[in-house]
C-alpha positions as YAML, in Angstrom:
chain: A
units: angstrom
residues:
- id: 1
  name: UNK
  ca: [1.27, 17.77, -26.08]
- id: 2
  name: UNK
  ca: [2.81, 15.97, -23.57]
- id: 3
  name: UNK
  ca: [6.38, 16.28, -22.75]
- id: 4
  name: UNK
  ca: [7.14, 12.45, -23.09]
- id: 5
  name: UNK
  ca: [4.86, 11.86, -26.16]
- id: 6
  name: UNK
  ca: [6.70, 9.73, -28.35]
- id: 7
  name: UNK
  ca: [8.81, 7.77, -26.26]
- id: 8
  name: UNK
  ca: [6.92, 6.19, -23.75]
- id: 9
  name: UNK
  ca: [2.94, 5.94, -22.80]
- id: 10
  name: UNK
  ca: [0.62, 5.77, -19.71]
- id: 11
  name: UNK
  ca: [0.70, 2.11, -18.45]
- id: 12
  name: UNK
  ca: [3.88, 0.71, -19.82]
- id: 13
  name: UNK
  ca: [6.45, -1.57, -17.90]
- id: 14
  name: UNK
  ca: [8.46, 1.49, -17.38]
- id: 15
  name: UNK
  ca: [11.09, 1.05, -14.40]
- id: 16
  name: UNK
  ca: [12.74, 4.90, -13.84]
- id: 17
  name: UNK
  ca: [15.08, 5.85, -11.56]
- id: 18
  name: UNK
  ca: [13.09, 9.25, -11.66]
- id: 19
  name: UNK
  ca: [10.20, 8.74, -10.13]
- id: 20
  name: UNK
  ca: [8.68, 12.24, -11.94]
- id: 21
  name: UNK
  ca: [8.53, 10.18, -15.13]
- id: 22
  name: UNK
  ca: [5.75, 7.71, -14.61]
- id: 23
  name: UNK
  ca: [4.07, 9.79, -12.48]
- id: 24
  name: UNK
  ca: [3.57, 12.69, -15.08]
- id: 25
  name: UNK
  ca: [1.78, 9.84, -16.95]
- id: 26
  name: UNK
  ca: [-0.57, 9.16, -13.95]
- id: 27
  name: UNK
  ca: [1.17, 5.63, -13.69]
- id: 28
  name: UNK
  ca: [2.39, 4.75, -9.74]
- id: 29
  name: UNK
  ca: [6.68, 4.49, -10.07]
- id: 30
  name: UNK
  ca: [8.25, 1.25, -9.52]
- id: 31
  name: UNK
  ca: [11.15, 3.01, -7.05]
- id: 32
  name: UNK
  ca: [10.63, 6.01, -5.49]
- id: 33
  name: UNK
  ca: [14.10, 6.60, -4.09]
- id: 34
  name: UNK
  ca: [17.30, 4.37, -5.57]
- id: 35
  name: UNK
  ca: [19.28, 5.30, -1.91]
- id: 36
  name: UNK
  ca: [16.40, 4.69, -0.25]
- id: 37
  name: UNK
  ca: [16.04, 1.16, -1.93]
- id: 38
  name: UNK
  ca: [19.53, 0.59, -1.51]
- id: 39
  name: UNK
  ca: [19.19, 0.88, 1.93]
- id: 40
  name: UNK
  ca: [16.16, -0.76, 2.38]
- id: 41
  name: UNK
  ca: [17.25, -3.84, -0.07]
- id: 42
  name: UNK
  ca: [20.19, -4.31, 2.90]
- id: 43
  name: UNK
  ca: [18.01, -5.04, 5.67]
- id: 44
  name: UNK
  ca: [15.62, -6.57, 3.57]
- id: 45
  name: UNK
  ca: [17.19, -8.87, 0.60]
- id: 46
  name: UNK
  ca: [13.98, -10.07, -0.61]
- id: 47
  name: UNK
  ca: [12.85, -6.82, -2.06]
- id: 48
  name: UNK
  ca: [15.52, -5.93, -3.79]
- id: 49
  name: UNK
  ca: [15.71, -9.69, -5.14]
- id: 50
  name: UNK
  ca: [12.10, -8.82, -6.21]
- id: 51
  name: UNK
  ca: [13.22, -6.27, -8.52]
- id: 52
  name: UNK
  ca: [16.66, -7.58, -9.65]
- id: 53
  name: UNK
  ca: [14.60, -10.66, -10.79]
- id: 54
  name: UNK
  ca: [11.81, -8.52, -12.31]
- id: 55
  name: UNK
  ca: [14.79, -6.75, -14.27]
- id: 56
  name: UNK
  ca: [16.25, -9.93, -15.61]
- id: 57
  name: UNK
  ca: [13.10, -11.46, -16.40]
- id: 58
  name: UNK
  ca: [12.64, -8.44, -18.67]
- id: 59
  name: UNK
  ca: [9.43, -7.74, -17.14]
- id: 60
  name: UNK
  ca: [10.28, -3.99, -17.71]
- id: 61
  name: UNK
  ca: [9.69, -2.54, -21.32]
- id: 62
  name: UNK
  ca: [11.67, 0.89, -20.52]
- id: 63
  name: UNK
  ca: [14.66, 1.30, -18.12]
- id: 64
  name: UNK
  ca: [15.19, 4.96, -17.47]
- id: 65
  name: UNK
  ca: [18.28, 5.81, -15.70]
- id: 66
  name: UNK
  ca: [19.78, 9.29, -14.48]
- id: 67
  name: UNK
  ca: [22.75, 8.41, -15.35]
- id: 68
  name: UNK
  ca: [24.85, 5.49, -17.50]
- id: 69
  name: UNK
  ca: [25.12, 2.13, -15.59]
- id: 70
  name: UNK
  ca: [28.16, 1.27, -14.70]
- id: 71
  name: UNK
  ca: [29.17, -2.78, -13.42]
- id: 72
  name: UNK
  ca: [29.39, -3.03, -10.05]
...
């Protein structure tokens, strides 16, 4: 069985900050580094304004985080 049977399937909106996830279900990840976007989303606003609106369009049916979100 696989180890995320149940709670989320191959080809789902599924943004992760662990890229591991979608890729054990043979999907390509969303982000493949969150400091590496964070970086890259300061020299480059549009791409992170690509994904913040993607997020608040609710284009995403799973949001996986490492950790709780926090406000910043």
């Amino acid at each position: 069985m696989h180890p995320l049977a149940g709670y989320v399937q191959r080809g789902e909106s599924l943004l992760s900050e662990d890229p591991a996830i979608p890729a054990l279900l043979g999907d390509r990840p969303v982000v493949l580094d969150a400091f590496t976007l964070r970086q890259l989303a300061s020299s480059h606003p549009e791409w992170g304004d690509e994904l913040v609106q993607r997020i608040r369009a609710k284009r995403f049916r799973l949001v996986v985080l490492l950790r709780p979100a926090t406000p910043s």
